[in-house]
N, C-alpha and C positions, 0 to 999 in steps of 0.2 A: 664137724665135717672134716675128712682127709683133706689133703693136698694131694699133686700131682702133675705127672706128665708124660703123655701116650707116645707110644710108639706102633699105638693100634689104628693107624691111622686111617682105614680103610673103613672101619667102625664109625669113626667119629665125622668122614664124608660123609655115611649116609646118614646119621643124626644131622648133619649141620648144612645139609648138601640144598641149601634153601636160595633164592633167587629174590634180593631187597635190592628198593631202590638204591643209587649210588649217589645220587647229587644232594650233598649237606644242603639245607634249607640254610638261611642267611642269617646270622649270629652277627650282632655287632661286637667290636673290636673292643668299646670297653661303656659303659656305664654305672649308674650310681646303683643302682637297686638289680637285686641277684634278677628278681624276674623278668625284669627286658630283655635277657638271655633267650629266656623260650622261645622259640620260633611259634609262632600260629596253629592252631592245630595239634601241641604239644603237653605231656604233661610230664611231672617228677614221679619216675618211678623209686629213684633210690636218691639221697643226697647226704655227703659225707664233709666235714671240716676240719680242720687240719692244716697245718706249716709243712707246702709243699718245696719252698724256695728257702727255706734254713732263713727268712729276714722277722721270724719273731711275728707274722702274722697269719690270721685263720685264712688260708685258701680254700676254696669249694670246689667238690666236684659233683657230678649230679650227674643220672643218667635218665635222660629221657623218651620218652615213647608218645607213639601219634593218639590222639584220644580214641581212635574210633580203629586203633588197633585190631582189638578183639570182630571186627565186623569184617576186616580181611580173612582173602582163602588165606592156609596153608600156602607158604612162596610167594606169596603175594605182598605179606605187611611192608608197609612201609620200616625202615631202617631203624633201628633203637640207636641213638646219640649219648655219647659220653662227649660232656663240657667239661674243662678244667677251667675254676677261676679263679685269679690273683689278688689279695686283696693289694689296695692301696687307698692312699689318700684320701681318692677323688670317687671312691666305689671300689669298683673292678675291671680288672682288664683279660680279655681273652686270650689264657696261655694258650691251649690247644683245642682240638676237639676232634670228631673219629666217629664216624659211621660202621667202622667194621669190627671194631673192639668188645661189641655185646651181641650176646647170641642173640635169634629171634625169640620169639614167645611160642612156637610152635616147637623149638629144636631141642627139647628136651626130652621126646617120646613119649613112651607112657606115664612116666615121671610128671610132665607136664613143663610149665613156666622154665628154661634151665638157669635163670638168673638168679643167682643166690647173694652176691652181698660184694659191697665195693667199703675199703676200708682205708685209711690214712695211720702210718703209724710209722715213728724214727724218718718221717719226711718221705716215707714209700708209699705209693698208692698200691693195691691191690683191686684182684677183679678175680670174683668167683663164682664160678659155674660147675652145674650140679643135674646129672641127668640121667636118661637109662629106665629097666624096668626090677627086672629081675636080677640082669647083670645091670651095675651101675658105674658111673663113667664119673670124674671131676675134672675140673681144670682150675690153674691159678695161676695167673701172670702179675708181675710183680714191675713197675716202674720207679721208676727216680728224675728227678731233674738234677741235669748237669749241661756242661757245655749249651748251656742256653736252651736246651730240648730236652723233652722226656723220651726215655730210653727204656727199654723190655731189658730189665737187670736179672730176671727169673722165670722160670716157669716151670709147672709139676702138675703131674695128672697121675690119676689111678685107672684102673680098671679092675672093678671084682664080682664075686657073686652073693649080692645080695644075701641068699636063701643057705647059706652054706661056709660056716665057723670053722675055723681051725686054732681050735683054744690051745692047741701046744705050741702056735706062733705068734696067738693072739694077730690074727688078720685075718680075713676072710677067703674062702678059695679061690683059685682061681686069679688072685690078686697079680697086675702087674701094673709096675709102680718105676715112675721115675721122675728125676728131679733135677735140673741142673742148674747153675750160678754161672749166667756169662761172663761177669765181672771176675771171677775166681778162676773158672773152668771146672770146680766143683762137681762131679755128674756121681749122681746114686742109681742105680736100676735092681728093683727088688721083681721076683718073681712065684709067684706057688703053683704048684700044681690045681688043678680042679677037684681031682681024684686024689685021695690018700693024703692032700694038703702036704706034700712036699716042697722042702723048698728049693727051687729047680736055678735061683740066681741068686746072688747077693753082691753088689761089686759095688763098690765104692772107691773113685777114681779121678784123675784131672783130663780135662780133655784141653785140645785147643779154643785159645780165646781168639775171636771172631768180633772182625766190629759188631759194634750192638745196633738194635734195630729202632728206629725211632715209631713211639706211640703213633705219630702221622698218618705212618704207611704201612701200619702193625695189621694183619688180618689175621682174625682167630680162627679162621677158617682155613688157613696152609700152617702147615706145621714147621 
């Protein structure tokens, strides 16, 4: 799957433009066994491990969904939760957690499901989502722990057409693509035409760095 990061923002409101509860159900703070984390009602949709805090141990994260999900309308479902947890000693203790960091299971369009895969790698967490029909959309936000909090160190999206190659770019029409590195100021914006598969942008550049945003209060739903 591509990476990415939209600038098609107006697209991706009304893919994602869904109304879920806001009030995190009750996580304890730390326990022996991963599964006291669940809240009631809960299940693992994805669960990844990994050295989030650079101390030489497997942290988890896991992203959960309400059992009876799929029995909600449309804007209706309850919240999908991302846990991050720490190992130590005694079990685990609750680094963070986030009701607004995974899309719904509706907001994917015709595509369906847009949850595509949450990963741990050189101490980043990643989170990727995958959606669209014909034109197809991704996204991927990239975190780190630092200064005591997880921080949005990246993020990148595409937008393209599906149904329509441009093997003299090797990408698909229509493609617009961009990519930035908060931590850097790093910013890529790739663009093709629809028609004729032209390539109408290519810019590779620094922007200003901007404090970063923490996982906390991170909503994938504002760009």
């Amino acid at each position: 799957m591509k990476i990415f990061f939209v600038s098609l923002l107006s697209i991706f409101t009304i893919l994602t433009g869904h109304a879920q509860s806001s009030a995190l159900p009750k996580i304890p703070k730390s326990a022996k066994n991963i599964m006291d984390f669940i809240p009631k009602d809960y299940d693992t949709l994805a669960t990844v491990r990994g050295d989030l805090n650079k101390d030489s141990k497997e942290d988890i994260a896991m992203v959960l969904i309400n059992k009876n999900e799929s029995n909600f309308e449309m804007n209706k479902e309850p919240a999908r939760l991302l846990i991050i947890l720490f190992k130590n000693k005694n079990g685990y203790e609750l680094a963070t957690s986030s009701n607004k960091a995974i899309l719904c299971k509706h907001c994917g369009g015709v595509f369906g499901d847009p949850f595509d895969n949450i990963n741990i790698q050189n101490n980043i967490l990643s989170i990727e989502h995958y959606g669209g029909s014909s034109w197809r959309w991704s996204y991927t936000h990239k975190f780190h722990f630092q200064n005591n909090n997880f921080y949005l160190i990246s993020q990148s999206s595409t937008y393209s057409n599906a149904n329509n190659y441009c093997d003299q770019l090797d990408e698909n029409a229509g493609l617009n693509l961009e990519e930035t590195n908060f931590t850097t100021g790093q910013y890529l914006h790739k663009k093709i035409s629809n028609e004729g598969c032209k390539l109408l942008i290519n810019v590779k550049k620094k922007v200003a760095i901007k404090p970063l945003r923490k996982l906390s209060t991170f909503n994938i739903n504002i760009k």
